[in-house]
C-alpha positions as CSV (number, residue, x, y, z in Angstrom):
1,X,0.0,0.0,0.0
2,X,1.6,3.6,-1.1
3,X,2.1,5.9,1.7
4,X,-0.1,8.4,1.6
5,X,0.2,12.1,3.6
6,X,0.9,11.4,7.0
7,X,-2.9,12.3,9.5
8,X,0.1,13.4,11.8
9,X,3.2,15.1,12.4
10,X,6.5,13.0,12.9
11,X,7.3,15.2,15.4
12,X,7.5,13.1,18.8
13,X,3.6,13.1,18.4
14,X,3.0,16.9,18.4
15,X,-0.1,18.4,16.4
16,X,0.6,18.8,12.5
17,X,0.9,22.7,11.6
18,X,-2.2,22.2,9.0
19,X,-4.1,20.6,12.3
20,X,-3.7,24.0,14.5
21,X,-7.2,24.8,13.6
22,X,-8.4,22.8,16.0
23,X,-12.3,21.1,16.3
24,X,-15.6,21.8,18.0
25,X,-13.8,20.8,20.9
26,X,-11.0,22.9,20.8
27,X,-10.8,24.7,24.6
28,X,-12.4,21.5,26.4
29,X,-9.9,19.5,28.8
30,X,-10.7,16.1,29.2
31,X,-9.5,13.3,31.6
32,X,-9.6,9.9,30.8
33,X,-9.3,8.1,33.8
34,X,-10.5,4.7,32.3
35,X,-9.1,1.4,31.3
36,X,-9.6,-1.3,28.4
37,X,-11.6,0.4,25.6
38,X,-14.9,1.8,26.2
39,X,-13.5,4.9,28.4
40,X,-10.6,5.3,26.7
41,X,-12.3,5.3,23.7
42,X,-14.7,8.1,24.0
43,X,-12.2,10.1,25.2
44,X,-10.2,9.6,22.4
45,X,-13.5,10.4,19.8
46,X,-13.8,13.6,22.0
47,X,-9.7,14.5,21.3
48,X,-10.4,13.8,17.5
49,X,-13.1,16.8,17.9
50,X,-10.6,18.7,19.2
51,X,-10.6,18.4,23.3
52,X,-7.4,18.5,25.3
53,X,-7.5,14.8,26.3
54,X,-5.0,13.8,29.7
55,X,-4.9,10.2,30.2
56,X,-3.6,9.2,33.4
57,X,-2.9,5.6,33.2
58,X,-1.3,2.5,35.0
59,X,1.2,1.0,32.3
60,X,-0.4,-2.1,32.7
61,X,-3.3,-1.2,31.4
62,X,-4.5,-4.2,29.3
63,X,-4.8,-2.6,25.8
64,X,-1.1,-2.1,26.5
65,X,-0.6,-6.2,26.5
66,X,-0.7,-8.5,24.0
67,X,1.8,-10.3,21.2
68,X,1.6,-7.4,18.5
69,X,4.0,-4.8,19.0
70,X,7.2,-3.0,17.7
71,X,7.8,-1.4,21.3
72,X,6.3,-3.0,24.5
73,X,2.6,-1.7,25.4
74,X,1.8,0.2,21.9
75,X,-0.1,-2.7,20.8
76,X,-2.8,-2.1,17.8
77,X,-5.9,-1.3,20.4
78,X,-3.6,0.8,22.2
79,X,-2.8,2.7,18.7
80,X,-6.5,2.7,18.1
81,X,-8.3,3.9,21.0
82,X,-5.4,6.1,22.5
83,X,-4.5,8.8,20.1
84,X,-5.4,12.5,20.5
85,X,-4.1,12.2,24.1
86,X,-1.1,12.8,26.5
87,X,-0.2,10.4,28.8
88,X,0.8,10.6,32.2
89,X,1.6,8.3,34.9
90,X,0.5,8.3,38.5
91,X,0.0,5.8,40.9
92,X,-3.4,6.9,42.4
93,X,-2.3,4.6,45.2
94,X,0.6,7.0,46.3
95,X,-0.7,10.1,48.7
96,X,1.3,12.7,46.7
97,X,0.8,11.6,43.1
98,X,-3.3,11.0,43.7
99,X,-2.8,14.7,45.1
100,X,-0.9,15.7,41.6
101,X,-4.0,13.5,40.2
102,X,-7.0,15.6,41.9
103,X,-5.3,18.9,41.4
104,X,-5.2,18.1,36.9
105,X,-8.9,17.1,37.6
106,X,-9.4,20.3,39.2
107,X,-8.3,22.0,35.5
108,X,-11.2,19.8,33.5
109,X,-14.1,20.0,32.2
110,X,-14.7,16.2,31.6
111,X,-13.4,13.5,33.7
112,X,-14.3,9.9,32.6
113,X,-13.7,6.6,34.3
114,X,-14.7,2.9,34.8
115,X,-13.4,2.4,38.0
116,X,-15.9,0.4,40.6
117,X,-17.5,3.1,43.2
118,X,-15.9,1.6,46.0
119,X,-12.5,2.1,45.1
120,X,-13.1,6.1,43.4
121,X,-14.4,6.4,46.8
122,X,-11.1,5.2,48.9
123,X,-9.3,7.4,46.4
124,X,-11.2,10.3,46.9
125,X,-12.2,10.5,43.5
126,X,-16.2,9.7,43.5
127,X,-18.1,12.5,42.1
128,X,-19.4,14.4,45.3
129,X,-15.8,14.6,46.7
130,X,-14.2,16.3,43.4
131,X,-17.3,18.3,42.7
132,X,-16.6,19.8,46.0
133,X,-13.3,21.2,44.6
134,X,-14.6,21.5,41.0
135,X,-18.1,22.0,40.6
136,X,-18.5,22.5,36.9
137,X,-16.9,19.1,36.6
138,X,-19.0,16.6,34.2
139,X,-18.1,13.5,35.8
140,X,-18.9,10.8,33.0
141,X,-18.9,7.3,34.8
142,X,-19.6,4.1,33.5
143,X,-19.4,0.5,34.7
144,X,-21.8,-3.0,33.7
145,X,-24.5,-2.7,36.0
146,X,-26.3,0.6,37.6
147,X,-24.4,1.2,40.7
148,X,-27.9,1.2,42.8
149,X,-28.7,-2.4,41.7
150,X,-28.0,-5.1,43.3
151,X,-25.4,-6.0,40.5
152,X,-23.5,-3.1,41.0
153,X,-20.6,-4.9,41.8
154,X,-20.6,-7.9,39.2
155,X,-17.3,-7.8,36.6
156,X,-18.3,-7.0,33.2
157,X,-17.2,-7.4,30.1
158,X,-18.6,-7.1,26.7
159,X,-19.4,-10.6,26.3
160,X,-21.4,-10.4,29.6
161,X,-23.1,-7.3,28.5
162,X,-24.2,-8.8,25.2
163,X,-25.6,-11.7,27.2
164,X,-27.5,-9.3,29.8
165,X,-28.9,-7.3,27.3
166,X,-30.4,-10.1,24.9
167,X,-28.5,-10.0,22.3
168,X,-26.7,-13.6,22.6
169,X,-30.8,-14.2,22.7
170,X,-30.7,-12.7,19.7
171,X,-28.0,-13.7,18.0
172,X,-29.3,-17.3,18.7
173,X,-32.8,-17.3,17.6
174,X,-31.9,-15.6,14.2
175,X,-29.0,-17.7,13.4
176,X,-30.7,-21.0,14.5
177,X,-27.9,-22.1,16.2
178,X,-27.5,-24.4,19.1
179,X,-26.0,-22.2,21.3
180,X,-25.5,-18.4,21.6
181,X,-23.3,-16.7,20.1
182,X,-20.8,-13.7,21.2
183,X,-20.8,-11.1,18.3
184,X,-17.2,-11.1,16.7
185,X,-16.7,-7.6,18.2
186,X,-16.6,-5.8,21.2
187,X,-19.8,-4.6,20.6
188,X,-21.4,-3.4,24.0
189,X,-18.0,-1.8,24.7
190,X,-18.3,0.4,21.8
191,X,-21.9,1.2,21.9
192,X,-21.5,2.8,25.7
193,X,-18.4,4.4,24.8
194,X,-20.8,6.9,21.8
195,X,-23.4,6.9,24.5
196,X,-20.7,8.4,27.2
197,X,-19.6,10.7,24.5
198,X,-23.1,12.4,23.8
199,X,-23.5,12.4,27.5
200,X,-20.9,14.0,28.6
201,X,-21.4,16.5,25.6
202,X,-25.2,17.4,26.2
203,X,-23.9,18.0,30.0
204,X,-21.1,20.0,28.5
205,X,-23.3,21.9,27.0
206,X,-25.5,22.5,30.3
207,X,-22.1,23.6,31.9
208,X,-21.2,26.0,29.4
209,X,-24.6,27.4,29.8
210,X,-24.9,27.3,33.7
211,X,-21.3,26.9,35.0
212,X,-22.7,23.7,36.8
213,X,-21.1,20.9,36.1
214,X,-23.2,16.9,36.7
215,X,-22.8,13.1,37.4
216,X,-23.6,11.3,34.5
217,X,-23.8,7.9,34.8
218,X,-23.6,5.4,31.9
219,X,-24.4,1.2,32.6
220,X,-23.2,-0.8,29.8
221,X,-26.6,-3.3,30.4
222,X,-28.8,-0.7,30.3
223,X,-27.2,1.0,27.5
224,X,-27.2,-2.0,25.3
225,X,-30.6,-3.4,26.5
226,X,-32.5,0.1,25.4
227,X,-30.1,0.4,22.1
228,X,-31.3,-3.5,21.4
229,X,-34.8,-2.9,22.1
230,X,-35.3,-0.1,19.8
231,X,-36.5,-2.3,17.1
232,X,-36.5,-5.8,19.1
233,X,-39.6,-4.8,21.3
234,X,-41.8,-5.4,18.7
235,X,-45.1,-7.1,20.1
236,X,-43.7,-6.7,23.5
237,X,-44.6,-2.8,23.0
238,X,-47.7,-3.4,24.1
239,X,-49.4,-4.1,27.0
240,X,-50.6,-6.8,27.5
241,X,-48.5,-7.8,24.4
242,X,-49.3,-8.0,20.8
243,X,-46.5,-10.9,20.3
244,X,-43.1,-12.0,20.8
245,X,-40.0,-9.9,20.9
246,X,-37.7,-9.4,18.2
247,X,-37.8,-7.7,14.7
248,X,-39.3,-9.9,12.1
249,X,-36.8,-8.5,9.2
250,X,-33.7,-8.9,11.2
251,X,-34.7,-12.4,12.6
252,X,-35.5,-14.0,9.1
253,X,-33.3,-16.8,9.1
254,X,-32.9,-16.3,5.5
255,X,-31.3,-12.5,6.4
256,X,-27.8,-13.0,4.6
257,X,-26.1,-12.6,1.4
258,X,-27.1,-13.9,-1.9
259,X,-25.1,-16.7,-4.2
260,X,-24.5,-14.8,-7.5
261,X,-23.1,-16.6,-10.8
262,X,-19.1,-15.7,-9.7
263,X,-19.8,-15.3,-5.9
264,X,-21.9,-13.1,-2.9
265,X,-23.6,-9.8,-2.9
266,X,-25.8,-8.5,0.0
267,X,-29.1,-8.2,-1.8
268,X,-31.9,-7.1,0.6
269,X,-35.5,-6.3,-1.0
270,X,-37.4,-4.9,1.3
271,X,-41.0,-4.0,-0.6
272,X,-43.3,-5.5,-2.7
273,X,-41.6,-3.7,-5.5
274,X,-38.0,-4.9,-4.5
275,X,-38.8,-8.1,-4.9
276,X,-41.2,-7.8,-8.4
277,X,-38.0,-5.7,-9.8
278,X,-36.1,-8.5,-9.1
279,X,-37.5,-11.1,-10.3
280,X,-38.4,-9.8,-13.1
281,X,-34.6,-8.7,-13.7
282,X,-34.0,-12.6,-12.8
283,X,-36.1,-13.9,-15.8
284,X,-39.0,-14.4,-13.6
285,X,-41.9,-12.5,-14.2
286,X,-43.9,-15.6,-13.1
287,X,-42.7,-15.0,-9.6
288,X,-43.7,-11.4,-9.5
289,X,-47.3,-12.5,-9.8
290,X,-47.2,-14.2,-6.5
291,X,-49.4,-12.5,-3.9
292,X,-46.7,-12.1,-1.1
293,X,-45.4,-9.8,-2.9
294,X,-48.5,-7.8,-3.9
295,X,-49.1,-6.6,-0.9
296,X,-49.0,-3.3,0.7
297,X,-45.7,-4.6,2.7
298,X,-43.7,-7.7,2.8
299,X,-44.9,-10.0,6.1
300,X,-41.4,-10.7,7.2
301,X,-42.9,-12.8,10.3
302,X,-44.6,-15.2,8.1
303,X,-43.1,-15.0,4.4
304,X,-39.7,-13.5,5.3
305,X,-38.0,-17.2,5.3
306,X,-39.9,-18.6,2.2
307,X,-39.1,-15.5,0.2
308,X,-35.6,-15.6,0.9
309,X,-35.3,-18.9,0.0
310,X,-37.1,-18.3,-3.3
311,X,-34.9,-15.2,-4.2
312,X,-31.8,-18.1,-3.8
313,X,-33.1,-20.2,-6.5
314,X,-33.0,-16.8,-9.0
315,X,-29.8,-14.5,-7.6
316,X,-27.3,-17.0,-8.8
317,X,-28.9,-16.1,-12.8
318,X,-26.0,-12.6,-13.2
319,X,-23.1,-11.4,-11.6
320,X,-22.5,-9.5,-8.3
321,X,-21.7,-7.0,-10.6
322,X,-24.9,-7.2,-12.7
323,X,-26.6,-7.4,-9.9
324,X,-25.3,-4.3,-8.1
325,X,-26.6,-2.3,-11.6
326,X,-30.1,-4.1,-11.6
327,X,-30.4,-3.0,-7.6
328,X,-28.9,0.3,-8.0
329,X,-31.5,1.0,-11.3
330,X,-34.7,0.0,-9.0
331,X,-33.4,1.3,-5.5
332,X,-33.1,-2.2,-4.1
333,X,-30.5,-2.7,-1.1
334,X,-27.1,-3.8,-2.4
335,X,-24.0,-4.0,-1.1
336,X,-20.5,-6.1,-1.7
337,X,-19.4,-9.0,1.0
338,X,-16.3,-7.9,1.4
339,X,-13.7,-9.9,3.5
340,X,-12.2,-7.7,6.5
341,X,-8.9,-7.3,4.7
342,X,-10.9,-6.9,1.5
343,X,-12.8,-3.8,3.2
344,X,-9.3,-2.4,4.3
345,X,-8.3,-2.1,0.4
346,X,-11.7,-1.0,-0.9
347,X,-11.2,1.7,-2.8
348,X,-14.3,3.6,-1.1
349,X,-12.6,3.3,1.9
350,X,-8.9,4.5,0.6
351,X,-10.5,7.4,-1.0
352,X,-12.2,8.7,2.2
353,X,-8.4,8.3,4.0
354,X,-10.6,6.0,6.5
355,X,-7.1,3.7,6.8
356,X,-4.1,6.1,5.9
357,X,-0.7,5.4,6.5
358,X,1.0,7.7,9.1
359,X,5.0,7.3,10.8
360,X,4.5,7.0,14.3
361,X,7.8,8.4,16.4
362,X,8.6,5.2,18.2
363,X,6.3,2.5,16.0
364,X,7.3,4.0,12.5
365,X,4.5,3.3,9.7
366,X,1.6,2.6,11.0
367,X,-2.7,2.6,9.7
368,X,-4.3,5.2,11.4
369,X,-8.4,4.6,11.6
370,X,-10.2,7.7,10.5
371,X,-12.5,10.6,11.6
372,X,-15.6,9.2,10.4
373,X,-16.9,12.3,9.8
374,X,-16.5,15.7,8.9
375,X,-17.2,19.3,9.8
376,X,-17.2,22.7,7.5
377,X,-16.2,24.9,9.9
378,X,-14.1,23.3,13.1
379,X,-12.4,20.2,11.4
380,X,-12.0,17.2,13.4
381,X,-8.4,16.1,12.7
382,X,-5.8,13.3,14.4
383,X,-3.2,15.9,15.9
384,X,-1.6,13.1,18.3
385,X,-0.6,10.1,17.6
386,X,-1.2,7.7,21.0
387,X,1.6,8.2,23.6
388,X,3.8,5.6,25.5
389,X,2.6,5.1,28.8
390,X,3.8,8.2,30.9
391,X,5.0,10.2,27.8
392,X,3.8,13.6,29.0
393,X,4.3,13.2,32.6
394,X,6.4,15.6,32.9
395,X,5.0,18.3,30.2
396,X,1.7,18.0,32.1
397,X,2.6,18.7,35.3
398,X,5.1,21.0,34.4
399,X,2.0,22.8,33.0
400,X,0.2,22.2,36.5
401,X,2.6,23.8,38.2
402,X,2.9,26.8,36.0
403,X,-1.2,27.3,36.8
404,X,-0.9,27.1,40.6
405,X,-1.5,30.6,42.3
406,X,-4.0,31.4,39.1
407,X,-7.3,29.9,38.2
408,X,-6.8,28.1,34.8
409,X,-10.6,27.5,34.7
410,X,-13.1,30.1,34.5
411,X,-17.1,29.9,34.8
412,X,-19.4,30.4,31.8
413,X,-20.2,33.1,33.3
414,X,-17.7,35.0,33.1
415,X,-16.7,33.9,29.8
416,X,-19.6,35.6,28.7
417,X,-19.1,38.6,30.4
418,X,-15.8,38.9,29.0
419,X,-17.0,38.3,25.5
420,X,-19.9,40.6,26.1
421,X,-17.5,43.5,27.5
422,X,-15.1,42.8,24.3
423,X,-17.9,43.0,21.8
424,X,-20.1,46.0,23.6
């Protein structure tokens, strides 16, 4: 793969001079005082939209483990969930560096963590005790179970959270499989780490408004559970119910890609039309005289499984690629099955700079994930590339101590009445 323009500077790590713009973000401190990858991993999406991001860390932190590395503890999830951040290193066990600890909280705006109540409260670091000092704080925290149930202090982890939540359920019942399956991905991890992130910025935005700060608090089971049962509900909506749980287009046992003459293509009709268009384009205008698809809407709950085992006896007649035209001239779903490493190389994906190749100071070239998205005016950007554990240690607190005496935060408040002053 060519090398293309680096997303960062070479320069031990330090924002690129075409990134000075800065994002939404820009101004915003964060600390990410979590571990494994749903904490660190909204902080890091809030660094890519511009937000000072100080991660204070244990080297041992477990996305530092594992086989893959050029230098010990920047292992691929470390490269891919740490970036946009400076590290430091404290041992929050130590009475003067949890002191050094509380007074760089005292200088943020965000503070997120996954750390079990019991223990942020030995440390002195449960929200009521660093509110005191710092009541504009947003204090996102998030664990497995609400920390009022009487599960509040069961381990989670993703594939725990997937099986609290339904999904294995899921999973199971539309793959008609034996036994549940875990979702090749650390799914519920993931999906609380945007939830923290839209958190913690809707109580930003209260606390740029008010100068109060909030406790947010973000369970992975709940998260999961209502992000599953948007669609899954189904009959269970009402009450008493109408029918069983889960959505009847998702659960069709017959919901996968389509044998083509030279290989797969996802082809998902969804109407009546879908499906006439497509047999018709098939050679079988027979088949689009059958009544399920005449309808007003295609009963997924009780034709979903005989129609898609129908549309195999007619997709293998063209190509994926003659398919993809036939879909794309009648609006039917249509995508490619790409394998992983396929998807890496798609040239959709290379043209976006969605995997670009970057030199990393101590890791050299490396593929840097993009920014997903974009913005017109306040550019998210990759400024950072993720630090060795401790990296900025000493730049951080040097900057600490340079604040003390001064107040390096100021209210909303009188943000405002400065900018209103200025602009009078």
């Amino acid at each position: 793969m060519a090398e293309v323009e680096p997303a960062c500077s070479a320069d031990a790590g330090r924002p690129a001079e075409a990134d000075e713009r800065g994002g939404p973000l820009a101004g915003v401190r964060v600390i990410d005082m979590a571990t494994v990858v749903m904490g660190p991993y909204a902080a890091q999406i809030l660094g890519d939209l511009g937000a000072d991001v100080i991660k204070i860390e244990s080297p041992n932190d477990t996305v530092r483990v594992g086989a893959l590395h050029r230098t010990p503890g920047m292992t691929p999830l470390n490269l891919n969930v740490n970036r946009n951040k400076r590290s430091v290193t404290l041992n929050l066990k130590d009475d003067a560096e949890r002191a050094k600890a509380l007074e760089l909280i005292g200088t943020a705006d965000i503070l997120i963590t996954n750390m079990r109540i019991g223990a942020l409260r030995r440390l002195g670091m449960d929200y009521d005790s660093l509110a005191a000092a710092n009541p504009q704080l947003v204090y996102a925290h998030a664990q497995g179970f609400r920390p009022d149930s009487d599960r509040a202090q069961l381990a989670a982890y993703d594939e725990t959270v997937q099986a609290a939540s339904g999904l294995l359920d899921l999973a199971q019942r539309a793959g008609d499989v034996g036994a549940p399956v875990v979702l090749p991905s650390i799914f519920a991890d993931k999906v609380a780490a945007l939830t923290i992130v839209y958190a913690a910025l809707a109580a930003l935005v209260h606390q740029r408004a008010t100068g109060q700060g909030q406790h947010v608090e973000v369970p992975m089971v709940d998260t999961l559970l209502a992000f599953n049962l948007v669609e899954h509900l189904q009959g269970r909506t009402f009450e008493p119910p109408m029918g069983p749980t889960g959505f009847p287009p998702s659960m069709n046992k017959g919901h996968r890609a389509r044998p083509t003459k030279d290989g797969l293509a996802m082809v998902i009709p969804y109407s009546p039309k879908n499906f006439r268009d497509l047999f018709a384009a098939a050679g079988r205008p027979d088949l689009a005289e059958d009544p399920r698809v005449n309808g007003e809407f295609i009963d997924s709950a009780r034709d979903g499984e005989a129609l898609s085992e129908l549309l195999e006896t007619v997709t293998p007649e063209l190509t994926s690629a003659q398919w993809t035209e036939v879909c794309t001239k009648h609006s039917i779903p249509v995508g490619p099955v790409l394998r992983l490493e396929e998807a890496t190389e798609d040239p959709y994906v290379r043209g976006g700079h969605l995997l670009d190749v970057a030199e990393h100071p101590s890791e050299g070239a490396y593929r840097v994930i993009g920014i997903p998205l974009a913005f017109s005016a306040t550019p998210a950007s990759v400024r950072r590339h993720a630090p060795l554990a401790g990296q900025h240690t000493e730049e951080v607190l040097g900057e600490l101590a340079g604040t003390r005496g001064t107040n390096p935060r100021k209210t909303k408040a009188n943000q405002t009445a400065e900018f209103d002053e200025e602009n009078r």
